[in-house]
Each structure stands twice: as C-alpha cells, then as structure tokens.
C-alpha positions as CSV (number, residue, x, y, z in Angstrom):
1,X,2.3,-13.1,0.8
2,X,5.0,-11.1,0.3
3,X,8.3,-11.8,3.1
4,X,11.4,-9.4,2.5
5,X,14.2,-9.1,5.2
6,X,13.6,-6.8,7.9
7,X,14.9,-3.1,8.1
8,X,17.5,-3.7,10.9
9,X,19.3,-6.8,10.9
10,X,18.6,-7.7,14.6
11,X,15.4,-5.7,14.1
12,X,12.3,-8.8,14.2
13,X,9.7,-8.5,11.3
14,X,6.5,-7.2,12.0
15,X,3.3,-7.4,10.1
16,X,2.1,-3.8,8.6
17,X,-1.5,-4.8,9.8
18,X,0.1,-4.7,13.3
19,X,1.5,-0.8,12.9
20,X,-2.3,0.3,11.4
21,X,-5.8,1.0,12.3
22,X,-7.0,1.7,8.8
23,X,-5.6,-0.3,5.2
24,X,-8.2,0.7,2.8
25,X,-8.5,1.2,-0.9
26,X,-10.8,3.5,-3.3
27,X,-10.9,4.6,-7.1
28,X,-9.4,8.2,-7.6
29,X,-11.2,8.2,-10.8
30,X,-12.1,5.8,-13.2
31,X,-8.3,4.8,-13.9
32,X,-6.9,5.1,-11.1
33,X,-6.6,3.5,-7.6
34,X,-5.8,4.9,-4.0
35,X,-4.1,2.4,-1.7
36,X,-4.4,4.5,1.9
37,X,-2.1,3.2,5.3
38,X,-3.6,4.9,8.3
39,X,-1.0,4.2,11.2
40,X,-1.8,3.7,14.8
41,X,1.3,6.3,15.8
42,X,4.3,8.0,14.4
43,X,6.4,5.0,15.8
44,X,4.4,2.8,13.4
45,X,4.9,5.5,10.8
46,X,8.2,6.0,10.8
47,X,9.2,2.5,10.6
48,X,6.9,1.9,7.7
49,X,7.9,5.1,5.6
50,X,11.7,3.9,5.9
51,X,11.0,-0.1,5.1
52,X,11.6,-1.4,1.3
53,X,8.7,-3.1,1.7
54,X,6.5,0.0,0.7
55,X,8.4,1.3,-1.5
56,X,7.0,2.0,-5.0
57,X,8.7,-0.7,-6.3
58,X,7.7,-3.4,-3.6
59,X,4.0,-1.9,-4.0
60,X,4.3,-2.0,-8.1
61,X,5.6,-6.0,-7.8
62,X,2.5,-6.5,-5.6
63,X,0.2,-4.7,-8.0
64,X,1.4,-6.2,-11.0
65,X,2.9,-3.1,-12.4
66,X,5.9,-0.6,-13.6
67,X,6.8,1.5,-10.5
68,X,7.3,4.5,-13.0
69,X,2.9,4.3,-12.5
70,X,3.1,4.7,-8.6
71,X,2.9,8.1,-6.6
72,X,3.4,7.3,-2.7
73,X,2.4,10.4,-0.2
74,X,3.9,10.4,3.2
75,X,1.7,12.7,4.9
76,X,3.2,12.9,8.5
77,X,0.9,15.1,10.3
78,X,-1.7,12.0,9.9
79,X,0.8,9.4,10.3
80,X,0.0,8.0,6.9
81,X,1.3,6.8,3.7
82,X,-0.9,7.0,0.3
83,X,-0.1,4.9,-3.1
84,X,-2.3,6.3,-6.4
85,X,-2.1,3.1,-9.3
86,X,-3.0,2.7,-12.4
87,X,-6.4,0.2,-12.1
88,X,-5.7,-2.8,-14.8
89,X,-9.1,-2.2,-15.8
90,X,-11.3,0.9,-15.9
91,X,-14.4,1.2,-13.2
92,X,-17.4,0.0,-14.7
93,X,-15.5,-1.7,-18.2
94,X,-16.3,-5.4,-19.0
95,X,-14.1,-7.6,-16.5
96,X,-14.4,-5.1,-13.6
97,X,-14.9,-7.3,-10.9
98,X,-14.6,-3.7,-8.2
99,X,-16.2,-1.2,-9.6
100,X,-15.4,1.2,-6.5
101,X,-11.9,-0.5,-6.1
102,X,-12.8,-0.9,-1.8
103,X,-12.0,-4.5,-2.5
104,X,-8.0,-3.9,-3.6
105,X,-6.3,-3.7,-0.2
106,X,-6.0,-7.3,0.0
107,X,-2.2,-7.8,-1.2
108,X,-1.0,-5.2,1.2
109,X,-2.5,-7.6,4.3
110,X,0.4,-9.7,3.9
111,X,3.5,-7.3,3.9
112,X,6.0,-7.7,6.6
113,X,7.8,-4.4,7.8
C-alpha cells in the first residue's frame, strides 16, 4: 500500500476506493494497459484529479515504471480519470500471467487521496 500525505494539511486521508464506483483495468492492445477510475461524483473527482497520489509519477512508481510511459485522461463530463501503461509483458507471450490485463487494478486499491 502506498500512504502519501494528504492534499490539504487539515484535510483527513481518504481511500480512492471510497470516492469510486468502478476501478477497473483492460489491455488497449497487446502492449499496452488501461487503468480506468470511475468516480461516484464530481466532488470525488475533483479531489482525486488534484491529489499527487495519481499523478503519473505516483501511478508509474506503483506500476514499476518511467512516468515518461504514462498518459492520464481526465475526462470530466464522466467524472473519471484514465491511465494507458506500458504492460511489462506482451498479452499472450510466455510469463503472461493476464492475458486480458482485468486482473491489474489491484495496486491502485490501496491509494490514499
């Protein structure tokens, strides 16, 4: 689990799972990996699009790789945020353990906002 300090100094940490209905993950291709944040409203949204805790750096130093490699969308009119990765291995190569990538949420489930 990742723990950074909150936004606001007297502003308490809250978990991101609390501020979504939907974390999800897919491949976008063979190569690459969508990390999808659906928020439960633009309260949730707002707070989450301003934290250091998702930016592309924090989401490249949970992912294991150079932020340089990570687009982030902030698509407001569906309250969510969108991370495209490099996948470390391609779907379907030897040593693919998920070959549709719906099992690489998992290190986002642990961010506090």
């Amino acid at each position: 689990m990742v723990v950074l300090p909150p936004v606001e100094l007297n502003m308490p940490a809250v978990a991101l799972t609390d501020l979504v209905h939907v974390i999800r993950s897919k491949n976008a291709g063979p190569t690459l990996l969508t990390l999808d944040l659906f928020f439960r409203d633009r309260h949730g949204y707002d707070c989450a699009i301003q934290s250091p805790q998702l930016s592309t750096a924090s989401v490249a130093h949970l992912y294991g790789c150079a932020p340089a490699r990570i687009s982030r969308y902030d698509m407001a009119d569906l309250c969510a945020i969108k991370f495209t990765l490099p996948r470390k291995v391609c779907a379907g190569s030897p040593g693919d353990g998920d070959v549709y990538g719906a099992q690489q949420h998992g290190p986002l489930l642990g961010v506090m906002l």
